[in-house]
Legacy VTK file of the C-alpha trace (Angstrom):
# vtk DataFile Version 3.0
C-alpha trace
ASCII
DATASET POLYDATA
POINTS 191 float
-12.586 32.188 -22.549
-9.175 29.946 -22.827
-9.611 29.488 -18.990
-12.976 27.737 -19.786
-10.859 25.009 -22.248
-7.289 25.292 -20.151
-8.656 24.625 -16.609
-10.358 21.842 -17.560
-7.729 19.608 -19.016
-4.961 20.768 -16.451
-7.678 19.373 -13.824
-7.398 16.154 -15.803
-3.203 15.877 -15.150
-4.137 14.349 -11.724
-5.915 11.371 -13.106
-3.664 10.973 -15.791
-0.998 10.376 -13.676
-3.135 8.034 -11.327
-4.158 5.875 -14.559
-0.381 5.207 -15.060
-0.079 3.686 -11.650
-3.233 1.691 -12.160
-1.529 0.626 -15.378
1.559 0.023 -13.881
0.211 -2.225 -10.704
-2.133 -4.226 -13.075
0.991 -4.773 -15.747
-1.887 -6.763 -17.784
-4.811 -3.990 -18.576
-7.969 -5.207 -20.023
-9.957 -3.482 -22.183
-13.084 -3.319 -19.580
-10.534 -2.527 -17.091
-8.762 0.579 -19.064
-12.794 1.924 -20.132
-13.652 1.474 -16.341
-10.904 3.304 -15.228
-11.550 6.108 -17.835
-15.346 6.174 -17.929
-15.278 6.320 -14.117
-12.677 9.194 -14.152
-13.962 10.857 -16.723
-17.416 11.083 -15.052
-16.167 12.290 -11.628
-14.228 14.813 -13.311
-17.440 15.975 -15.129
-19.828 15.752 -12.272
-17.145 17.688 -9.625
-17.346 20.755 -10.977
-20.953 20.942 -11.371
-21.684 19.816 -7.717
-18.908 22.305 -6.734
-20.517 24.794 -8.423
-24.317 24.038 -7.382
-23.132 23.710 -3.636
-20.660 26.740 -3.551
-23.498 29.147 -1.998
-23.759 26.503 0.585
-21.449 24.491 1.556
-18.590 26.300 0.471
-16.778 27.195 3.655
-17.167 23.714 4.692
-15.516 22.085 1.553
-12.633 24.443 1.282
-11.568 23.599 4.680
-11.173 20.089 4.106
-10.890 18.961 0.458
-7.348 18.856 0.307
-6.835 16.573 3.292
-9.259 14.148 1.805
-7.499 13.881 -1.415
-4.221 13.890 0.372
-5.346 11.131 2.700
-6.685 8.842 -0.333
-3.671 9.353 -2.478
-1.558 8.725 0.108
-3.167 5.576 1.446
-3.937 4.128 -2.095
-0.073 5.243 -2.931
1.187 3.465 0.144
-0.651 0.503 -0.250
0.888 -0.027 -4.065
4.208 0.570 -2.724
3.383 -2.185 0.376
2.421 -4.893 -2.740
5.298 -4.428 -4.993
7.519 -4.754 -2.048
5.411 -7.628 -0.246
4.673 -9.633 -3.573
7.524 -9.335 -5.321
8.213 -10.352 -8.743
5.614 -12.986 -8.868
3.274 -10.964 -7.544
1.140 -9.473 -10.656
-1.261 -12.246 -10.376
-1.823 -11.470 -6.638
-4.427 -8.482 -6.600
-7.055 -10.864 -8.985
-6.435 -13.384 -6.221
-6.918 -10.967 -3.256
-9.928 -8.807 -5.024
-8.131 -6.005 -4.830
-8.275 -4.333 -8.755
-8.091 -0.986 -8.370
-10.081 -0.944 -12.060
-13.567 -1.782 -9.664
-15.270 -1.395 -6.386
-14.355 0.688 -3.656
-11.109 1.433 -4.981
-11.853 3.105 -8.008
-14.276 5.055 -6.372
-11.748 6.615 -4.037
-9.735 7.429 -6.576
-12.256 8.997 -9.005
-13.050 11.527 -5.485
-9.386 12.188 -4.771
-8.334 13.124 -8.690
-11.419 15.096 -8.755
-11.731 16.582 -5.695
-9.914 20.235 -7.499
-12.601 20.086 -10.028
-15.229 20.199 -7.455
-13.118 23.460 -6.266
-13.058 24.720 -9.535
-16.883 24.350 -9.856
-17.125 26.625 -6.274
-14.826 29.096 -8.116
-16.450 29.265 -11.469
-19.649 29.993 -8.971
-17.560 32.791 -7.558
-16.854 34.639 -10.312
-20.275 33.880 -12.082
-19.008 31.685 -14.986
-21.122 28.588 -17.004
-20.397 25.547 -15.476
-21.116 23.461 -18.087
-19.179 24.179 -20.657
-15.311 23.572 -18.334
-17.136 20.215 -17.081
-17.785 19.137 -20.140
-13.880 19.801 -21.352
-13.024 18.276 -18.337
-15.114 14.880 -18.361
-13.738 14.278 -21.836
-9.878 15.367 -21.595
-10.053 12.783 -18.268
-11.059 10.594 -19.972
-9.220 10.422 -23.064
-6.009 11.109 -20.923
-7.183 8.292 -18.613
-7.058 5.985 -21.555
-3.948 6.812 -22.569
-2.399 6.248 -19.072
-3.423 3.601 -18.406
-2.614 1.544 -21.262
0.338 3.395 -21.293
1.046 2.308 -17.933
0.413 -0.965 -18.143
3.118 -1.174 -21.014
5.525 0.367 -18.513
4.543 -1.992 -15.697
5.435 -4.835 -17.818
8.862 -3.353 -18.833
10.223 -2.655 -15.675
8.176 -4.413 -13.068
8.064 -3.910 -9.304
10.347 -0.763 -9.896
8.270 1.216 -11.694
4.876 0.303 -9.183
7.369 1.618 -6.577
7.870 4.966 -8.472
3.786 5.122 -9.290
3.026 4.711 -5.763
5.433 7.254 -4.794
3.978 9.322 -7.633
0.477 9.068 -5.946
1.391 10.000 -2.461
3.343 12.781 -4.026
0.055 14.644 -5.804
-1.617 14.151 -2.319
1.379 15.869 -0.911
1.154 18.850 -3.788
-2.683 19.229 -3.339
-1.951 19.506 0.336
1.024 22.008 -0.158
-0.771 23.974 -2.648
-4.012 24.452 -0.343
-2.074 25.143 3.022
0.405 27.659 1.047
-0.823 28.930 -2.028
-4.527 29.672 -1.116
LINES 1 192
191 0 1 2 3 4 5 6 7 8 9 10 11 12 13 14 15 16 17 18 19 20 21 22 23 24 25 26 27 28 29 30 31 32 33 34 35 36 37 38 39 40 41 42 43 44 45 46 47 48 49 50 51 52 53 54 55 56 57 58 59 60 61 62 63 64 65 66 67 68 69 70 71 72 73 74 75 76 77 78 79 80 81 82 83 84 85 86 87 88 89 90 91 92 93 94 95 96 97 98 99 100 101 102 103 104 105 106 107 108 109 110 111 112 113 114 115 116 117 118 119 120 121 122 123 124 125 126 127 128 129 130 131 132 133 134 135 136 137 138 139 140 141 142 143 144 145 146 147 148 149 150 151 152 153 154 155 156 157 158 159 160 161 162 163 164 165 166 167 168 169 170 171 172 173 174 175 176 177 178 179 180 181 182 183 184 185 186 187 188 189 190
């Protein structure tokens, strides 16, 4: 029964962590900015585990074979490209992604990184399946820790962001391409 509450929110560390680097390349969050990021989170995070756990009698051979190189591949490119801008636009660069269109708070951005932070909850989902467990109930805990720790990290980021600048963008991409490389580790090694 703890499982059904602990899962859940440990799912949500990935997109925690991801909202601090959004924070941290945006240095100036909005408030429509820090809800998108955390409504959109928060609602991959609850919908993952119930298409994971709808699909598992189907499509579960096919998923488990490649989820973990997806969400390695997005973290790693999103993670890369935050590095390549703090590097590229230097200190007077905060202004540059309104400028360019690329806000990772909208469009195709935020999309890929709602999949790649949720991509383990879809797994959970298949393994709740497995072992004949409610779905609704971890999704639910799930949607709403994301969220709430989305919130947090992002704002919490963006405080950061200001504080120590092109540094710290450095250190969040770094941070993203790092949980790509621990989903990737943990899937090739531990499963």
């Amino acid at each position: 029964m703890v499982d059904m509450f602990v899962i859940p929110v440990f799912l949500a560390l990935d997109a925690f962590a991801v909202s601090i680097c959004i924070g941290v390349f945006l240095k100036r969050v909005s408030s429509v900015q820090a809800l998108r990021v955390s409504l959109s989170f928060g609602f991959f995070q609850f919908g993952m585990p119930l298409i994971g756990w709808f699909a598992a009698s189907y499509f579960r051979k096919y998923i488990e074979n490649i989820d973990h190189w997806v969400a390695f591949a997005l973290l790693a490119f999103v993670g890369f490209n935050m590095i390549r801008e703090a590097i590229k636009c230097g200190k007077d660069g905060e202004d540059e992604i309104s400028k360019k269109g690329g806000d990772p708070t909208r469009g195709m951005i935020l999309f890929l990184l709602a999949v790649a932070t949720s991509i383990d909850a879809m797994a959970a989902g298949i393994a709740l399946a497995m072992i004949d467990i409610n779905v609704w109930i971890p999704a639910a805990v799930a949607g709403l820790s994301t969220f709430l720790l989305s919130l947090f990290g992002i704002l919490g980021g963006s405080r950061l962001g200001k504080k120590f600048g092109d540094r710290i963008q450095i250190l969040g991409g770094t941070v993203l391409m790092g949980i790509g490389v621990k989903i990737l580790i943990e899937h090739i090694f531990f499963c």
